[in-house]
C-alpha positions in Angstrom: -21.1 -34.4 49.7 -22.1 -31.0 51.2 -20.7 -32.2 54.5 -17.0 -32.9 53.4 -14.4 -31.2 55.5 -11.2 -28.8 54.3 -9.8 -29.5 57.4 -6.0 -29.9 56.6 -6.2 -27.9 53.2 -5.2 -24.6 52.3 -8.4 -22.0 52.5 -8.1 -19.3 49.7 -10.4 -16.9 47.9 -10.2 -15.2 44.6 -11.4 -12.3 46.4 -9.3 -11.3 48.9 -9.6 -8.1 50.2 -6.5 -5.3 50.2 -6.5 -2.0 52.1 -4.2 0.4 49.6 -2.0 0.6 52.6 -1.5 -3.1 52.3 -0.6 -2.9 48.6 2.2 -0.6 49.9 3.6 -2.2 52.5 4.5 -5.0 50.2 5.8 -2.8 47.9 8.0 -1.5 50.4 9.5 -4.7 50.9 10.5 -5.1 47.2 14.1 -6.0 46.5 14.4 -3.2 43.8 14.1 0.4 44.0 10.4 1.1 43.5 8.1 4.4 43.6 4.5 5.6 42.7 3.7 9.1 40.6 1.2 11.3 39.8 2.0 13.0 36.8 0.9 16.6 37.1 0.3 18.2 33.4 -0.6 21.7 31.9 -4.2 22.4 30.7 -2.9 20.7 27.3 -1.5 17.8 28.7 2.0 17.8 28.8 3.2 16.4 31.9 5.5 19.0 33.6 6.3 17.2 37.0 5.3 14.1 39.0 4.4 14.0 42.5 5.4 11.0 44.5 2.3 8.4 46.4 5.1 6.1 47.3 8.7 5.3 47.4 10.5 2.5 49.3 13.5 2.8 51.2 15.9 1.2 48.4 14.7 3.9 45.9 15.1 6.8 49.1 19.1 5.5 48.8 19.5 5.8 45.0 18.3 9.7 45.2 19.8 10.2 48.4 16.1 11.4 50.6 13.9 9.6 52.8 10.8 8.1 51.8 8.7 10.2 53.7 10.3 13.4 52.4 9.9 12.2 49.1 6.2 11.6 49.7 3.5 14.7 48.7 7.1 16.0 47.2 7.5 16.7 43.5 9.9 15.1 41.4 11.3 18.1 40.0 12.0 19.6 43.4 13.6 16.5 45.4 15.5 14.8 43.3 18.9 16.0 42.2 20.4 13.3 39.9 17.7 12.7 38.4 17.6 11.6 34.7 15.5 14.0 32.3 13.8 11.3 30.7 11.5 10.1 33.2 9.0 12.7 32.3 8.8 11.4 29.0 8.4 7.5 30.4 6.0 9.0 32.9 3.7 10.5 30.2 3.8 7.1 27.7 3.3 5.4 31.1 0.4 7.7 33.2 -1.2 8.8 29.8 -0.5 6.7 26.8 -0.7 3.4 29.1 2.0 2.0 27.4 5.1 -0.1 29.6 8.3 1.0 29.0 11.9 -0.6 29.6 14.9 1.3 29.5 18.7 0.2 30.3 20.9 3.1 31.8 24.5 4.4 33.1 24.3 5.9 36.7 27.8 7.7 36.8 27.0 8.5 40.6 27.4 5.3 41.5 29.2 3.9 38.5 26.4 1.3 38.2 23.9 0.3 35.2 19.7 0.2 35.9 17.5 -1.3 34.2 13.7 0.7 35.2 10.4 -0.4 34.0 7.8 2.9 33.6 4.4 0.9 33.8 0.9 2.4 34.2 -0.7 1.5 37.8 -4.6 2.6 39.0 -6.0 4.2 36.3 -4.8 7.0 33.8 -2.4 10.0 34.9 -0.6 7.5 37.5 2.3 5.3 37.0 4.8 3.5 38.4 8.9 2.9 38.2 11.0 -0.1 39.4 15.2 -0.1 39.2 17.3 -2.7 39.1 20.2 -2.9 39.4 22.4 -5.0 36.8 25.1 -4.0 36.7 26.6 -7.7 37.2 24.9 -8.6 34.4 26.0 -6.2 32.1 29.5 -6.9 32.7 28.5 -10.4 32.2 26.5 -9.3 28.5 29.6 -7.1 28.3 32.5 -9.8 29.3 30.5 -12.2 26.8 30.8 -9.7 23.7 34.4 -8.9 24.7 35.0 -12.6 24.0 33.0 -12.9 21.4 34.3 -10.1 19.2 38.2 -11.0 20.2 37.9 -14.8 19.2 36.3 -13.8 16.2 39.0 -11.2 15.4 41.7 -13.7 15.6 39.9 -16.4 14.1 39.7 -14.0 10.9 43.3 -13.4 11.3 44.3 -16.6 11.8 42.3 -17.5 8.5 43.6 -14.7 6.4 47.4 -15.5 7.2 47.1 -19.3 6.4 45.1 -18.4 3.8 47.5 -16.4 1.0 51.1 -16.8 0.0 53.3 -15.4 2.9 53.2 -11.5 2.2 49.8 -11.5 1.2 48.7 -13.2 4.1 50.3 -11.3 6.3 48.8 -7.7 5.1 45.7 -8.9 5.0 45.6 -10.0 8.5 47.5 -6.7 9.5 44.7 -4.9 7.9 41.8 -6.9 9.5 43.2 -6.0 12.7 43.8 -2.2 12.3 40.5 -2.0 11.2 38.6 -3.6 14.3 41.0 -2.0 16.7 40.6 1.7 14.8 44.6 1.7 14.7 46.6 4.5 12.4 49.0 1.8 12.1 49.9 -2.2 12.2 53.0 -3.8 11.3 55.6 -6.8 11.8 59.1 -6.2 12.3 61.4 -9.2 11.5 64.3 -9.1 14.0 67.7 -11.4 12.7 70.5 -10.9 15.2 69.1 -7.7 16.4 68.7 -5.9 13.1 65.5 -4.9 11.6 65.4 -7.6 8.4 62.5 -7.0 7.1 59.0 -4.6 7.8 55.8 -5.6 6.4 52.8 -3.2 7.2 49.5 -1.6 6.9 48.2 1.9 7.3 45.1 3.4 8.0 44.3 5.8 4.8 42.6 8.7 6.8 44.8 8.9 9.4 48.4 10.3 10.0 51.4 9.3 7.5 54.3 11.1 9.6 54.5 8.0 11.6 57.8 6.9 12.1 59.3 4.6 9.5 62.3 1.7 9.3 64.9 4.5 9.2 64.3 6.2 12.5 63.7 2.8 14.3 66.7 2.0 13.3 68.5 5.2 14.6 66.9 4.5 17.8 67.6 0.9 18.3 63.9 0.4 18.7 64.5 -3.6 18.5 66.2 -2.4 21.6 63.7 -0.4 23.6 60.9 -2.9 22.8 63.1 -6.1 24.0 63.8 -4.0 27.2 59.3 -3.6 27.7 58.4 -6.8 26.8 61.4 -8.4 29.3 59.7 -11.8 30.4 56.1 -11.0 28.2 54.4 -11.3 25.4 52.8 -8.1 25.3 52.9 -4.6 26.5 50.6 -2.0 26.4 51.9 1.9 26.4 48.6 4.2 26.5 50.9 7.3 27.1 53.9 7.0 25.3 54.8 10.5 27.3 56.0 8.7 30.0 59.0 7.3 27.6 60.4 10.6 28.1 62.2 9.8 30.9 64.2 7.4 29.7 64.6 8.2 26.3 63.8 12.3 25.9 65.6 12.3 22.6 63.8 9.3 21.0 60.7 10.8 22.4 60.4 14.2 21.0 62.0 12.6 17.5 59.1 10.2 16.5 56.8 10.1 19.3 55.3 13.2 20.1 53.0 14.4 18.4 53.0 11.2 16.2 52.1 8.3 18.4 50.5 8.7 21.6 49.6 5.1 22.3 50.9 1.9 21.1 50.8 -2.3 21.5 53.5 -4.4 20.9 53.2 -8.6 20.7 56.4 -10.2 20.7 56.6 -13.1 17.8 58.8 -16.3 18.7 60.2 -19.1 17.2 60.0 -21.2 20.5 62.1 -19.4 22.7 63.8 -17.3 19.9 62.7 -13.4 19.3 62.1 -13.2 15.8 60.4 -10.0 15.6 57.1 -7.6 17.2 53.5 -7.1 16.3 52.7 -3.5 16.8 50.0 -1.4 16.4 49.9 2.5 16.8 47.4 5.2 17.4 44.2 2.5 18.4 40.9 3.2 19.9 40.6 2.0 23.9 37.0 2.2 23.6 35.9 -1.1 22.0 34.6 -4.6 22.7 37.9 -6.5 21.9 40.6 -7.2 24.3 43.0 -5.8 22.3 46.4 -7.2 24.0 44.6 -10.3 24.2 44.2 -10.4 19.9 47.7 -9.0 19.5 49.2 -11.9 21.6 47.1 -14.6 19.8 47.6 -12.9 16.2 51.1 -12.6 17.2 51.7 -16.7 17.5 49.4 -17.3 14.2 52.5 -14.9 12.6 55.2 -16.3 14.2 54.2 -19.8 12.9 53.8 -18.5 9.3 57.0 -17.3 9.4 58.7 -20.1 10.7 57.2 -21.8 8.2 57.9 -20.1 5.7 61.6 -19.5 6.7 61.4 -23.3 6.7 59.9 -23.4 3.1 63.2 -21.1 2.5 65.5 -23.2 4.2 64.4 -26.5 2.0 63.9 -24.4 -1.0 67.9 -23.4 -0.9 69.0 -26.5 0.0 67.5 -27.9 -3.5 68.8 -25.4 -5.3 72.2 -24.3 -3.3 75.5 -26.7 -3.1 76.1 -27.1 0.5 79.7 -26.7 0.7 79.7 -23.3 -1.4 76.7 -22.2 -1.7 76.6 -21.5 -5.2 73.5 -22.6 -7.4 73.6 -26.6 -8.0 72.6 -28.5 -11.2 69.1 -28.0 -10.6 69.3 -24.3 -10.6 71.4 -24.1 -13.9 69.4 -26.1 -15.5 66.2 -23.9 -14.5 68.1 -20.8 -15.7 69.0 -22.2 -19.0 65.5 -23.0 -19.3 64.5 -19.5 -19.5 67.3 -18.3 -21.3 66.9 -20.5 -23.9 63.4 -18.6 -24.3 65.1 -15.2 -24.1 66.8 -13.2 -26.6 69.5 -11.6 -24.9 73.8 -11.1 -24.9 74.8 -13.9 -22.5 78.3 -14.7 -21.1 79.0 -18.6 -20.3 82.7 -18.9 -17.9 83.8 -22.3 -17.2 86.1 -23.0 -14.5 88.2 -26.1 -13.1 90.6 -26.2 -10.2 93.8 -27.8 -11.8 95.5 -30.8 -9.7 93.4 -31.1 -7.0 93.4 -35.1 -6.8 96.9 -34.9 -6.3 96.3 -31.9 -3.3 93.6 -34.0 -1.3 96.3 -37.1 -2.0 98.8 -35.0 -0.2 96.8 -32.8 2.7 93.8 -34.8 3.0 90.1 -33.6 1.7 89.1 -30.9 4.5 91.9 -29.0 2.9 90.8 -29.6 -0.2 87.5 -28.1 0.5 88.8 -25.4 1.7 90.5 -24.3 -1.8 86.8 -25.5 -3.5 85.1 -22.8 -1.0 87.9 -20.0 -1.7 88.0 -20.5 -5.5 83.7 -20.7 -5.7 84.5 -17.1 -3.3 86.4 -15.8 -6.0 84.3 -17.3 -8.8 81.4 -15.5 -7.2 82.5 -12.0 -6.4 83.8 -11.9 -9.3 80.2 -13.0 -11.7 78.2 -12.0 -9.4 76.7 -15.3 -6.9 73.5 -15.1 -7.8 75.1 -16.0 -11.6 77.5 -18.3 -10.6 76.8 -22.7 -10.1 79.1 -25.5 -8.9 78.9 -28.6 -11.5 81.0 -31.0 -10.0 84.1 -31.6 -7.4 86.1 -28.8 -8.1 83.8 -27.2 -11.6 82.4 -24.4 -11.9 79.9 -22.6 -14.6 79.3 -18.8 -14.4 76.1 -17.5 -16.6 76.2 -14.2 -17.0 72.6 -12.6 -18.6 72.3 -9.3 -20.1 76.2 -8.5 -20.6 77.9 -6.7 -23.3 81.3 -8.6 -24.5 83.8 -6.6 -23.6 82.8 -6.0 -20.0 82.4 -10.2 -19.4 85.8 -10.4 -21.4 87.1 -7.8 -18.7 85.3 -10.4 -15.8 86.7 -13.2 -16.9 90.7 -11.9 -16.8 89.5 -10.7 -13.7 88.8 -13.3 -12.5 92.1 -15.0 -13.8 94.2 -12.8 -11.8 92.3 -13.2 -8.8 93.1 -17.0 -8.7 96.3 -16.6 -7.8 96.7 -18.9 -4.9 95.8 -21.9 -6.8 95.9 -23.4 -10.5 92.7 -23.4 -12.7 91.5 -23.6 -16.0 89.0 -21.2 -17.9 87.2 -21.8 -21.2 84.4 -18.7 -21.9 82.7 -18.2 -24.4 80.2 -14.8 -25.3 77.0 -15.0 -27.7 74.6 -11.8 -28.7 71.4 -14.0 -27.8 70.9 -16.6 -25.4 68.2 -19.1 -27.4 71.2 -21.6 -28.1 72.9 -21.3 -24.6 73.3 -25.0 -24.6 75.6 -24.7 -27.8 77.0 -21.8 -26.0 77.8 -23.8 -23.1 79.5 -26.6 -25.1 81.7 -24.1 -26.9 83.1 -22.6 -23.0 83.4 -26.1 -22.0 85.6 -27.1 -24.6 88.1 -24.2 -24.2 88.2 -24.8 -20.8 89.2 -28.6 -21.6 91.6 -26.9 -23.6 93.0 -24.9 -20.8 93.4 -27.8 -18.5 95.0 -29.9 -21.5 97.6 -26.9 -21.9 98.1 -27.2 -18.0 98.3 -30.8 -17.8 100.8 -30.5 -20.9 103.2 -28.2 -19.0 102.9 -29.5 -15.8 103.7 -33.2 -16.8 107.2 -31.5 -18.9 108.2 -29.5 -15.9 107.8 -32.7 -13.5 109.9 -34.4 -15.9 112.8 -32.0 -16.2 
């Protein structure tokens, strides 16, 4: 067994011996920045200076000197940019013994290092290594971007689905001016180029002589914003200054001094505008990719307001006649649901169009409708629309809430001279409380049977003479 061969094996030895100029040549070769101190220290120990044993080439580039010039040299004297700290690594490296890693910004050369201060040979002698990562701190960087922006909208998204319309809305408006540290952000509904409605939220502590709907509207802002975001969906201004050009005026009137950045996220119904996202006065200096969250928060508010203009849409039709668009049965009936519960002078009109059989007999029922949608135009300027139902072909109810007598008196012969194109009859009836509406109803209805009788009455004499 003593004669067995390790011929065709690896020799090594757990005591190889290294000349210390060994050691630094393959330190010399490292791929990082690396050098080798002495610290040098008052007669009470505080290190004032470190004198360099080694440096390598990549760490001679970083400070801009040779290695051999660096060698014997002090720190203190050869390096320029150097960073103030190191004495203080040095000394919990070279004396306390303790390893220390520190992540730092390099303006110089716009890069991030990441140094180790460890303790090397024995006490009063340490050692620093750079790297350089840069790369990955813009991927640690890139990653929290991402992070914090999908969470943002996520919250948003959440917040506007979560609460009636309005509700929802603010509160998303308000999650997102506080991440992005905005003085401002609002939605501006856009219908056929007006401002239609503005819904917003404002940062308490900072400015309140923002502009407001009034001044956009003076300015055609709808107008400037269509002409920025021509083709996109968002557009960052971080110096509204250079809107002087174009528009000086608008500029110094609620711009300067007022706004000096702003984002604005155009909201669509598919292809249609329907309005902007903006946000004024926010911070540049955070993890979020802010025209990336306006974009995304933008669609999430498009889509509720679709929606809801959908909701709107439905919610009319079951409530609206189509051809007049006065209330139907369903909405009288609601109203006299809560007037019955009420206590309050109410004014009951009824209306018929007299001899309209015998008109859509004669011109056919298109014309027809047209004297229905002219009479319910009367009916309704007259009683207000809101007030105002259609019952049947060619009948009509007005309720009138909260009236005295004399003034719905004064509406109704109003509205009898008005009608002056076409025959009707009118029964109306006025009570000083609304509990019995239904009673009150009745009574209009009958004196408007009444009226048609009378017409009906004369009508068939004249024809006969």
């Amino acid at each position: 067994m003593d004669n067995v061969s390790n011929e065709g094996k690896i020799g090594y030895s757990l005591t190889e011996d290294f000349a210390p100029n060994d050691i630094l040549y393959m330190l010399k070769d490292l791929p990082d920045a690396c050098c080798i101190f002495k610290v040098l220290t008052d007669p009470f120990g505080t290190v004032k200076d470190m004198m360099f044993l080694f440096a390598n080439e990549k760490y001679g580039q970083l400070v801009g000197k040779r290695p051999p010039e660096l060698v014997g040299s002090t720190f203190f004297k050869t390096v320029l940019n150097r960073d103030e700290d190191w004495i203080k690594y040095s000394y919990q490296a070279a004396i306390l013994r303790q390893s220390f890693i520190m992540r730092t910004y390099n303006s110089k050369f716009d890069k991030w290092f990441e140094f180790w201060a460890v303790p090397v040979y024995k006490k009063g002698f340490c050692a620093f290594i750079i790297h350089d990562v840069t790369a990955t701190k813009k991927n640690e960087e890139s990653s929290e971007l991402a992070f914090n922006t999908n969470k943002l909208i996520i919250d948003c998204a959440t917040a506007v689905s979560s609460a009636e319309f309005g509700k929802g809305i603010r509160k998303a408006l308000k999650i997102v001016g506080q991440a992005i540290e905005a003085d401002r952000v609002y939605v501006v509904e856009n219908r056929d180029g007006h401002i239609s409605d503005f819904h917003e939220w404002m940062n308490s502590a900072g400015t309140s002589d923002l502009p407001v709907k009034r001044d956009f509207q003076k300015y055609d802002i709808l107008k400037v914003w269509d002409s920025q975001t021509k083709g996109k969906n968002v557009i960052v201004v971080n110096d509204t200054a250079t809107l002087a050009e174009d528009n000086e005026e608008m500029y110094h009137s609620i711009l300067a001094g007022r706004i000096s950045r702003y984002v604005v996220a155009v909201l669509k119904d598919k292809k249609e505008q329907i309005g902007y996202l903006v946000a004024d006065n926010y911070t540049n200096e955070l993890a979020l990719n802010i025209a990336n969250v306006m974009e995304t928060v933008a669609v999430f508010i498009a889509a509720e307001m679709r929606n809801k203009s959908l909701t709107d849409e439905m919610m009319y039709m079951g409530s609206h006649d189509g051809l007049t668009g006065l209330g139907n049965r369903y909405a009288l009936n609601q109203t006299l649901l809560l007037l019955s519960e009420l206590s309050t002078g109410v004014g009951v009109c009824y209306s018929d169009i007299n001899g309209l059989k015998v008109y859509n007999d004669q011109y056919g029922h298109a014309a027809g409708d047209e004297i229905i949608k002219d009479t319910a135009s009367i009916f309704a300027s007259v009683f207000k629309k809101k007030c105002c139902y259609r019952i049947g072909g060619d009948e009509f109810i007005a309720i009138v809430p909260d009236i005295d007598e004399d003034i719905f008196e004064s509406m109704v012969e109003k509205f009898k001279q008005k009608c002056k194109k076409v025959s009707i009859s009118v029964g109306a009836k006025w009570a000083e409380s609304s509990k019995h509406i239904n009673e009150i109803i009745k009574d209009a209805d009958e004196a408007m049977y009444r009226s048609k009788a009378e017409y009906y009455k004369d009508h068939e004499r004249r024809h006969n003479t």
